[in-house]
C-alpha positions in Angstrom: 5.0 56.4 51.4 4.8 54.7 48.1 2.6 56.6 45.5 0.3 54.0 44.0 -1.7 55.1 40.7 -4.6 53.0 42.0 -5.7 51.2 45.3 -7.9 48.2 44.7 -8.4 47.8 49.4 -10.6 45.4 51.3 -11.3 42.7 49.1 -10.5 38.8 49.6 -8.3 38.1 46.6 -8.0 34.4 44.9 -4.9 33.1 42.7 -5.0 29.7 41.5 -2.4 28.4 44.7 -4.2 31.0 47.5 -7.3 32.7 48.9 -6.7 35.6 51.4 -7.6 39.3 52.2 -5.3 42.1 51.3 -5.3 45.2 48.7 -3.5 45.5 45.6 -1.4 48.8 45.1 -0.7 49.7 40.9 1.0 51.3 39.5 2.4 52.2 35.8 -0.4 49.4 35.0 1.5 46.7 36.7 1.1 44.9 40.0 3.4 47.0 42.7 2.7 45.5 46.2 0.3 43.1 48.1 -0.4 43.5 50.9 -3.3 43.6 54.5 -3.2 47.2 54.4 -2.5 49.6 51.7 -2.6 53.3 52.2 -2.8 56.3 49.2 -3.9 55.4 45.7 -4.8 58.5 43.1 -8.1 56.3 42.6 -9.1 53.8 45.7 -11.4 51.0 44.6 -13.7 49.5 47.2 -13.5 45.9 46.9 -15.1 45.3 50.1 -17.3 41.6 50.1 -16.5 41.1 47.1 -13.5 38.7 45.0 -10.5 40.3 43.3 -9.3 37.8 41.0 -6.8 37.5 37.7 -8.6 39.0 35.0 -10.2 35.9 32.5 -7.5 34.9 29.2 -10.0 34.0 26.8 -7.7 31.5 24.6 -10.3 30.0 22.0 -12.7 32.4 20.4 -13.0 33.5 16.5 -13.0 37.3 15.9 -12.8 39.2 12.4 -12.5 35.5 11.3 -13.7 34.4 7.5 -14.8 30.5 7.9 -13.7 28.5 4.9 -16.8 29.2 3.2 -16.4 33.0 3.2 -18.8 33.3 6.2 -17.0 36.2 8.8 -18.0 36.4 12.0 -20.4 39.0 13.8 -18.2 40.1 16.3 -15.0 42.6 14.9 -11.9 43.2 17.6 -14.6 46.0 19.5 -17.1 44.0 19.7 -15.3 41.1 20.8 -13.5 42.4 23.0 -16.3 44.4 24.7 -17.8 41.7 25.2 -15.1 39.8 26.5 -14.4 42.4 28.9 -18.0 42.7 30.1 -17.6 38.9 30.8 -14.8 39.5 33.2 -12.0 38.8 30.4 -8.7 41.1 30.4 -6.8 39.6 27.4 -7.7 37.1 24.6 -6.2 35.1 22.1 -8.5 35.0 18.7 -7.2 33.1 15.6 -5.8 34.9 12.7 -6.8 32.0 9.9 -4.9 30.8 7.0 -6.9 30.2 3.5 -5.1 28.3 0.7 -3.2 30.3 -0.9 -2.4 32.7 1.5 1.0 33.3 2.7 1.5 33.8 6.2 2.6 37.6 6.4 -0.2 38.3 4.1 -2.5 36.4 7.2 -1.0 38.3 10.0 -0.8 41.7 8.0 -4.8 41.1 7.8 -5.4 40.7 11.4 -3.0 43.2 12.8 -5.0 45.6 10.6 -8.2 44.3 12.1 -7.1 44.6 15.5 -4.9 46.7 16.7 -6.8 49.9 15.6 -10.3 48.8 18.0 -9.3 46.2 20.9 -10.1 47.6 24.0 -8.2 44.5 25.6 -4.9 43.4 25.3 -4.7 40.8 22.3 -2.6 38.1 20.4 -3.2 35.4 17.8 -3.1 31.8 17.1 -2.4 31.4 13.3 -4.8 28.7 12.0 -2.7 27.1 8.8 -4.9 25.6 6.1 -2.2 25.3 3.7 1.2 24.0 4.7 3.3 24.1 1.4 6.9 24.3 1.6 7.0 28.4 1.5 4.1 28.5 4.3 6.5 26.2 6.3 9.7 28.3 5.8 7.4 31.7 6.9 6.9 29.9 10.2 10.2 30.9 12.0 9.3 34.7 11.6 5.7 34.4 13.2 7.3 32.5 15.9 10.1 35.6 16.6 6.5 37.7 16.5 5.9 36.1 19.4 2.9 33.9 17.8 3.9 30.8 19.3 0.9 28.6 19.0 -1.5 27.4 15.7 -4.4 25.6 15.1 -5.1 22.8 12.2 -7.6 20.6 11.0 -8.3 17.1 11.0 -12.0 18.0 9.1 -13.9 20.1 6.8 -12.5 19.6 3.4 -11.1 23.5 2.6 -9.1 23.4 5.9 -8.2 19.5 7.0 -4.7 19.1 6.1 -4.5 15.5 6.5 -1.8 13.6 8.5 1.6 14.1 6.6 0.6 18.1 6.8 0.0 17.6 10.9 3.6 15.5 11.0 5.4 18.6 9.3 3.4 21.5 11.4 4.1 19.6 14.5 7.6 18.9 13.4 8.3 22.8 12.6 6.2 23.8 15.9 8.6 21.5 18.1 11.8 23.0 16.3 10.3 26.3 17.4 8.9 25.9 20.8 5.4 26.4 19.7 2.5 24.2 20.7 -0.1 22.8 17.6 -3.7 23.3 18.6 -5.9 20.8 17.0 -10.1 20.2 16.0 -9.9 16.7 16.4 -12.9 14.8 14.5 -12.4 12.2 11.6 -13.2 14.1 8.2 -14.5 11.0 6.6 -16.7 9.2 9.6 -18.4 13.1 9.3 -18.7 13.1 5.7 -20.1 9.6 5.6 -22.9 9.9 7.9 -23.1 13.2 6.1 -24.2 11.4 2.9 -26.0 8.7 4.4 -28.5 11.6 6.2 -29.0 13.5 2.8 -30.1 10.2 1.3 -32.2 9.7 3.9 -33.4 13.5 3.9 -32.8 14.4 7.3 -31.2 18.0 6.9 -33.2 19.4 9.8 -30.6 21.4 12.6 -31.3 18.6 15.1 -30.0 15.7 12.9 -26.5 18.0 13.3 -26.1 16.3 16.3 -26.1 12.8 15.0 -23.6 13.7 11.9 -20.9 13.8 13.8 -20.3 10.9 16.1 -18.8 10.6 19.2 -16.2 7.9 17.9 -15.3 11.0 15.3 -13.7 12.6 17.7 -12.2 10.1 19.8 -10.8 8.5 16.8 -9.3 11.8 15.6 -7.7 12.4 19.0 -6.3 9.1 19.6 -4.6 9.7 16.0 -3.9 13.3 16.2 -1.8 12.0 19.9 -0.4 8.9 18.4 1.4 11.5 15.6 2.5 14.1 18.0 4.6 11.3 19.9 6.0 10.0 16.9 7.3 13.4 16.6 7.4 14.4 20.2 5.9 17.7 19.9 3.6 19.3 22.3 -0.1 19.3 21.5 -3.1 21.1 22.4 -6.9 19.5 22.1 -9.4 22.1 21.7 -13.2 21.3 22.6 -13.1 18.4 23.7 -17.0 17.3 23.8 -16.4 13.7 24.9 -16.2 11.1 27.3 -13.9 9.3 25.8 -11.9 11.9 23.9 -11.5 13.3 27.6 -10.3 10.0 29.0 -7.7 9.6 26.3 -6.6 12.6 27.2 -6.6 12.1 31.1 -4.5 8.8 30.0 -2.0 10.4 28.0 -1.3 13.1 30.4 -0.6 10.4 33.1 1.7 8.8 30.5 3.9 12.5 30.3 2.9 13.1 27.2 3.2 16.3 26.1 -0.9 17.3 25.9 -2.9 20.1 26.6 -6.8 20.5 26.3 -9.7 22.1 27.1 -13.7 21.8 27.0 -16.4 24.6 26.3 -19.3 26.0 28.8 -21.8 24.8 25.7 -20.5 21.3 26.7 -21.5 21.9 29.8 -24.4 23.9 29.9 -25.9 22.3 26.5 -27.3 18.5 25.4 -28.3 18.0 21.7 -31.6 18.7 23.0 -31.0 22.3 22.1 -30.7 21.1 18.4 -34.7 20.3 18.2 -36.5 23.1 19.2 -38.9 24.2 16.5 -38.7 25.4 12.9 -35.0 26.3 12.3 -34.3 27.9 16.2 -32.1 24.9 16.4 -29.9 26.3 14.1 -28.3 28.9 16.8 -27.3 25.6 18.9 -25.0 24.1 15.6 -21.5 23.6 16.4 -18.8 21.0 16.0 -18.0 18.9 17.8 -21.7 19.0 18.3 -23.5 18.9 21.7 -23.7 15.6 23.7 -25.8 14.4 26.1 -26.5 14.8 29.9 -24.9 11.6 31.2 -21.7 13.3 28.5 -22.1 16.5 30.7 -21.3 15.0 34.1 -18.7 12.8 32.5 -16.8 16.4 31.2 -17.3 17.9 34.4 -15.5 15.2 36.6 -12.8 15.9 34.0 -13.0 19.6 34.9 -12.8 18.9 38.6 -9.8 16.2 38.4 -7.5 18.4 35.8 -7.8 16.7 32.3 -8.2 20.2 31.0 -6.1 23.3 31.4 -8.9 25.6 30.5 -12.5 26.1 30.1 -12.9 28.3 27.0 -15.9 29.5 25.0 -15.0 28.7 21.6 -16.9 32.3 20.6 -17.7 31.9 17.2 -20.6 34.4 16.7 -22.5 33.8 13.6 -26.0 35.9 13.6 -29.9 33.9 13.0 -29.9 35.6 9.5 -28.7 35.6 6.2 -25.5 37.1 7.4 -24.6 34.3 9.6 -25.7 31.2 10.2 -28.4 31.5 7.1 -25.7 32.6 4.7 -26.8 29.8 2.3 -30.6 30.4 2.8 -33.2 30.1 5.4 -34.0 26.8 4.6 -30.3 24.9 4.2 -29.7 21.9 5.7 -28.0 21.6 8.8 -24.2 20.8 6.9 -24.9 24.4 5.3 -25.7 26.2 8.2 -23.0 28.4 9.6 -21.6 26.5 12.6 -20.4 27.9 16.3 -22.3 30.3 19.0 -21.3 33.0 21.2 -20.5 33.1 24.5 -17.4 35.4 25.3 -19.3 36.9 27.5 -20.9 34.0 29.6 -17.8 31.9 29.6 -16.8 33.3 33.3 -20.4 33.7 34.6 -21.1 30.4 33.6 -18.2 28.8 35.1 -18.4 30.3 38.1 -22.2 30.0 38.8 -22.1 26.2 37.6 -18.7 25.4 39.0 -17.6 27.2 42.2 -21.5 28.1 43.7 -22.8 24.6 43.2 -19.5 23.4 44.4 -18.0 21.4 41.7 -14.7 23.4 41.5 -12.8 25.8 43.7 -12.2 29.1 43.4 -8.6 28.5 43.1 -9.7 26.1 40.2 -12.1 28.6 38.8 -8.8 31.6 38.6 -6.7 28.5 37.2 -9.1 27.6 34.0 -10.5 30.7 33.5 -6.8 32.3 33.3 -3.6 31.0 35.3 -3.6 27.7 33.2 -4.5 29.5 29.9 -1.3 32.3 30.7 1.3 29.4 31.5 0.1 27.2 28.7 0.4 29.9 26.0 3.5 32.1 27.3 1.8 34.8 28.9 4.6 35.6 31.1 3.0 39.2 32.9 -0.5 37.6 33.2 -3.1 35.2 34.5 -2.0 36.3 38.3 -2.0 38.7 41.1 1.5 38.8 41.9 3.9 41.9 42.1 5.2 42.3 38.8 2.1 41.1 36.8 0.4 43.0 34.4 -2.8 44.8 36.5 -4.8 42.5 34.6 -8.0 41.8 37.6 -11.8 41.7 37.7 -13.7 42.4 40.5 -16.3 39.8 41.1 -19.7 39.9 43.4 -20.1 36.6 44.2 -24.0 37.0 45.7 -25.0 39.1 42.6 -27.6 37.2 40.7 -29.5 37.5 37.3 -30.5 35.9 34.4 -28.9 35.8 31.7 -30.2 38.1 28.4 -28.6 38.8 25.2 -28.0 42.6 26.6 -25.5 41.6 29.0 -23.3 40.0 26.2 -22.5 43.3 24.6 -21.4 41.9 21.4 -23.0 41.8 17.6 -24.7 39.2 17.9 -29.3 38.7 18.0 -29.3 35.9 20.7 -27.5 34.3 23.1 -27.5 30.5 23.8 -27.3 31.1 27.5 -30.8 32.8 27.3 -32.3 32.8 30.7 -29.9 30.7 32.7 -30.0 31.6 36.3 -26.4 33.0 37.4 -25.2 33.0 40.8 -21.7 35.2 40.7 -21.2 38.3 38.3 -18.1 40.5 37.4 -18.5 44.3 38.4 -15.1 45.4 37.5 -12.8 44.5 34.7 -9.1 46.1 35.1 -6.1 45.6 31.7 -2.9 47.1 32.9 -4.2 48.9 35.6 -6.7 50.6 33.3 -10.6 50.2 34.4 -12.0 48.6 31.2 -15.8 47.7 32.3 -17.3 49.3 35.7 -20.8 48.5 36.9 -22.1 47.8 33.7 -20.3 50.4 31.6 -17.6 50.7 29.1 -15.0 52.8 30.3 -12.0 52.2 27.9 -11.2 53.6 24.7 -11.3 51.6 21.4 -7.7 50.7 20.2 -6.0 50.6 23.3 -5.5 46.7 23.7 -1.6 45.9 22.8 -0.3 42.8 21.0 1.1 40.6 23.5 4.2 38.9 22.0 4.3 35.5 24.0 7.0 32.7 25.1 7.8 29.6 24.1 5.8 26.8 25.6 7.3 25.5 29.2 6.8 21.8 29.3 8.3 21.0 31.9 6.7 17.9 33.8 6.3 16.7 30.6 9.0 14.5 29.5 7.2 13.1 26.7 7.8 10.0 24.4 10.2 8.5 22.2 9.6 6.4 19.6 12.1 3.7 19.3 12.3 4.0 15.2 14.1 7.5 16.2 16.7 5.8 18.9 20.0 4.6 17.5 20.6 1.8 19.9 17.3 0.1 18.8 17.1 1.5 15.2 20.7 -0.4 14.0 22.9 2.6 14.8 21.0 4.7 12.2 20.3 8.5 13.6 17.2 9.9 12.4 15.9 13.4 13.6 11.9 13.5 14.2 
């Protein structure tokens, strides 16, 4: 008989292709056999009426992170990923952000420092670049032999948008490389003129956040941001995508085999700009950008969920505290451009999704495992996880699919004094979070030891299925013989 380290027996397990009952055997933190009945285990886990699925990859969330303006984030790489594990997460991807002037292995030194000594999860990085000079561009080859192979830039906010010749050489470098550009698509200027326009008018209050930043900003921006990653042919990733119509560009282009990714946030979902007018400044904790839509925007999103415009759903954590050291960092009063901008929600990212998606029947389960994790481990090179398969990292969470509760700011287990999910009534709820076979989060309590995450060093992006575009200026036969290299 095969000696298992742990026995996860009698529950129905879910991968994004399949749905059937069996027990997991584990050992040496990995995935050793599957199958109807397993016998032995050191430690035998009851799953009985209950899901055993791939443990949540949270790809979008801002952790140890200073924003442009020097603002850093509540949550530290505990914290975080505490919570993220109490959320049903086994792994995460935060973003290790570039400032001007910075050099790259200045960047990464920082964040390693920051994380590897307290993840309790498994951990890598997108590198956000700000400032794309020619020595940040020749640094770019060694973070992609890291195994970073994925980086976010902007197309706003004036300390970190890096205009459209810096996108043409990050996308250019990142298609050399086999890394994928993530993007915050919204037109700088369309923000900034409404931005001036409301200041003259003196609305500053949280609620007129919502109007700053139209919904044309961001389809604009992602129309553009597309049109330049086919000119170069290099894979590209949307990130919160909060509209209708930034959503059907997307749907569009993916039909068209372009080489694009995306994903939406719960907040989208869960959220209207409703949120942004509650009284005094409480509408403050609802700021983020894009900024929330409205209800008919909601549906819209979610038939994109259901049809597979988006690989992922992902919280976009970005927890900035309702005081002085978050989102009030430039005083109690500021107007809404000078109030910190995100909100957590590490932790309800999963509950959320399920409760919303698979209980009232909008999704699958198979589609819950594939945007809460699958999609989010083939997207970003995650080769061991996002799967129960033999093999795989033991990366699974146990979830009871008839527990319900509402949700408080205790059961996000992070640093932060509110959640925006106050109160919502969740059907669905993870008991059990597992990272390389190691019981993270059990019945509501921490089991795992700060620093024990490891740094995954990922792939190259697979894209195949997508055979992408070429741009007749870079064709010879069409171009009078001339060979130019995108």
């Amino acid at each position: 008989m095969t000696a298992f380290d742990t026995v996860i027996h009698g529950g129905r397990i879910v991968t994004a292709s399949d749905i059937f009952d069996g027990d997991i055997g584990i050992t040496d933190g990995r995935i050793a056999a599957i199958g109807e009945k397993i016998a032995g285990g050191n430690r035998r886990i009851d799953a009985g009426g209950k899901l055993v699925v791939p443990g949540g990859i949270e790809a979008h969330a801002h952790i140890a992170q200073e924003s442009s303006a020097g603002v850093i984030t509540a949550d530290d790489y505990y914290s975080g990923s505490v919570s993220a594990a109490f959320g049903g997460n086994s792994s995460f991807i935060p973003f290790a952000a570039q400032h001007r002037g910075q050099s790259i292995a200045d960047v990464i030194a920082t964040y390693d420092g920051r994380a590897a000594p307290h993840s309790v999860l498994d951990y890598s990085y997108h590198l956000i670049i700000s400032d794309p000079s020619a020595s940040v561009l020749a640094e770019l080859p060694g973070v992609f032999a890291k195994g970073i192979t994925s980086f976010k830039v902007f197309m706003t906010y004036d300390l970190m948008n890096i205009g459209d010749g810096g996108m043409l050489d990050i996308l250019t470098v990142a298609k050399t490389h086999g890394a994928l550009t993530m993007v915050h698509a919204e037109n700088n200027d369309m923000v900034k003129w409404m931005n001036k326009r409301m200041a003259a008018a003196g609305l500053t209050a949280p609620k007129y956040h919502a109007i700053s930043r139209p919904e044309l900003a961001e389809e604009e921006a992602i129309q553009r941001a597309v049109s330049l990653a086919k000119l170069v042919d290099a894979a590209l990733f949307i990130v919160h995508v909060s509209t209708a119509g930034g959503a059907a560009i997307v749907q569009r282009e993916k039909l068209a085999g372009t080489k694009l990714f995306a994903e939406t946030c719960p907040q989208y979902l869960a959220l209207t700009r409703d949120d942004l007018d509650r009284p005094g400044m409480e509408g403050a904790k609802f700021i983020c950008s894009p900024p929330l839509r409205d209800a008919a925007t909601q549906e819209a999103l979610w038939r994109h969920v259901q049809s597979g415009t988006f690989e992922s759903v992902s919280s976009d954590h970005a927890p900035y505290r309702f005081d002085a050291s978050g989102k009030f960092a430039n005083g109690a009063d500021a107007p809404y451009p000078k109030i910190s901008n995100g909100m957590p929600g590490i932790a309800m990212r999963l509950p959320y999704l399920y409760s919303e998606g698979v209980t009232k029947g909008r999704i699958t389960l198979q589609q819950f495992v594939a945007l809460s994790s699958t999609n989010a481990a083939r997207t970003f090179g995650m080769a061991k996880k996002g799967s129960i398969a033999p093999g795989y990292d033991a990366d699974i969470c146990i979830w009871d699919p008839e527990a319900r509760r509402k949700a408080t700011l205790a059961d996000q287990n992070d640093n932060m004094d509110y959640t925006p999910f106050e109160g919502m009534e969740i059907e669905g709820w993870p008991v059990l979070t597992m990272n390389r076979g190691d019981v993270i989060v059990e019945n509501g309590e921490l089991k795992a030891d700060r620093g024990r995450g490891r740094f995954i060093a990922r792939s190259p992006i697979d894209l195949t299925g997508k055979p992408g575009y070429r741009a007749k200026e870079f064709d010879p036969a069409q171009n009078f013989g001339v060979e130019i290299a995108p």
